[in-house]
C-alpha positions as CSV (number, residue, x, y, z in Angstrom):
1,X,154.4,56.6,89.8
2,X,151.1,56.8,91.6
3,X,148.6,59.7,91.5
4,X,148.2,61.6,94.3
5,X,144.3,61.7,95.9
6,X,142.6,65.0,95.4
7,X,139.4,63.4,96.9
8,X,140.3,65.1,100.5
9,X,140.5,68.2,99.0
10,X,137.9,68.4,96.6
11,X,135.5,67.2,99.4
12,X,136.9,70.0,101.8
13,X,136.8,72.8,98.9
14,X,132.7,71.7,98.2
15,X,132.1,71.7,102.2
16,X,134.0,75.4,102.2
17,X,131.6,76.7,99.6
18,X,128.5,74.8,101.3
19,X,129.1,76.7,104.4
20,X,129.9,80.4,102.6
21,X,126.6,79.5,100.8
22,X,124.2,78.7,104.3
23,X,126.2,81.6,106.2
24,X,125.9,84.3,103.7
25,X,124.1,84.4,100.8
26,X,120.8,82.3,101.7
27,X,120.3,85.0,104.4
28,X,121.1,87.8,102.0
29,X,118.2,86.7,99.8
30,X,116.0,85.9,102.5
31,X,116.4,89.4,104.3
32,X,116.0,91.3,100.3
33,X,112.6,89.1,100.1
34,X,111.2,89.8,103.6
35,X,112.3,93.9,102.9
36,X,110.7,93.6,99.4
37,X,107.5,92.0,101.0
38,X,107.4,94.4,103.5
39,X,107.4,97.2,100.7
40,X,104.7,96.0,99.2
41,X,102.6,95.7,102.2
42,X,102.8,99.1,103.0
43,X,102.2,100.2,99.8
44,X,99.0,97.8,99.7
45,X,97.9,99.5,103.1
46,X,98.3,103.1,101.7
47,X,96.0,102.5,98.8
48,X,93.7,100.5,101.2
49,X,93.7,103.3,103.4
50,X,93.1,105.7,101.0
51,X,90.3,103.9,99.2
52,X,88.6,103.4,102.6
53,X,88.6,106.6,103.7
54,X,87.1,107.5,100.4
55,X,84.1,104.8,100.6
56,X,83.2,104.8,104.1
57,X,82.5,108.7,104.9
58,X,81.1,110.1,108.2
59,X,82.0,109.9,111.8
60,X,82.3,106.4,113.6
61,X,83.0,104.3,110.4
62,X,86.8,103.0,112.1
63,X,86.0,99.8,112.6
64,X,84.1,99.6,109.1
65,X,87.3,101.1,107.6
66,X,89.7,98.8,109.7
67,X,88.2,96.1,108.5
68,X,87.9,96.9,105.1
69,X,91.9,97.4,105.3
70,X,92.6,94.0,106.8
71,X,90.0,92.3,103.9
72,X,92.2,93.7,101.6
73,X,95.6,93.1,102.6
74,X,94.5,89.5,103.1
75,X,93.2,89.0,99.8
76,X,96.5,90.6,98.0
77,X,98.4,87.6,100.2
78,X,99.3,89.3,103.7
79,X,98.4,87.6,106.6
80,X,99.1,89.8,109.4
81,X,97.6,90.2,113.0
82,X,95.4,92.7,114.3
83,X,97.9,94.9,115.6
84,X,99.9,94.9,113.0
85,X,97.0,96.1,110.5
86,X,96.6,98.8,113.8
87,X,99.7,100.3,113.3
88,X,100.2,99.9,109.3
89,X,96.5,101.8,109.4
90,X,97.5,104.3,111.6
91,X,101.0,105.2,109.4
92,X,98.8,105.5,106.7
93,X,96.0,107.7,107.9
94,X,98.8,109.9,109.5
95,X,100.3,110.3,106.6
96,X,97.3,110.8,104.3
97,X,96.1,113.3,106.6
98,X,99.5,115.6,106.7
99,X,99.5,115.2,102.6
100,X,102.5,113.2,102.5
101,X,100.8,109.5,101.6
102,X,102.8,108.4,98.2
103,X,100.9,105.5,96.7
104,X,104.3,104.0,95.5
């Protein structure tokens, strides 16, 4: 009595759980990584912005301050672009100057 050959089916079972792995969960933990980063970013801005605001005092110190921001996200590992650093600033000083900035 011969064996039958499993190799078909093995090979198709490994090429299912390929796919489900590519499709689903290397996404998954790519998206949980990029929302984690982001996290951190803004939490990064917030204390920049804060500690900014506290050394550079006076009227028409923005760019100074701006500046000081971008330094310091780049040198905790975000490279971002100008606009980006903009609006992150701008979320921050908003919400440090209504109270609600949460250094968290």
């Amino acid at each position: 009595m011969e064996g039958i050959d499993l190799t078909p089916i093995i090979n198709a079972v490994i090429m299912l759980i390929t796919v489900i792995i590519t499709a689903f969960l290397i996404p998954w933990i790519k998206s949980k990584t990029t929302e984690s980063q982001q996290c951190s970013m803004i939490s990064w801005a917030r204390i920049a912005v804060a500690a900014a605001e506290q050394i550079f005092t006076g009227d028409g110190r923005g760019e100074e301050k701006k500046q000081y921001v971008q330094n310091f996200l780049e040198e905790h590992g975000f490279k971002i672009d100008e606009a980006s650093v903009s609006n992150l600033i701008e979320a921050a000083v908003q919400e440090l100057k209504s109270g609600k900035l949460t250094l968290k």
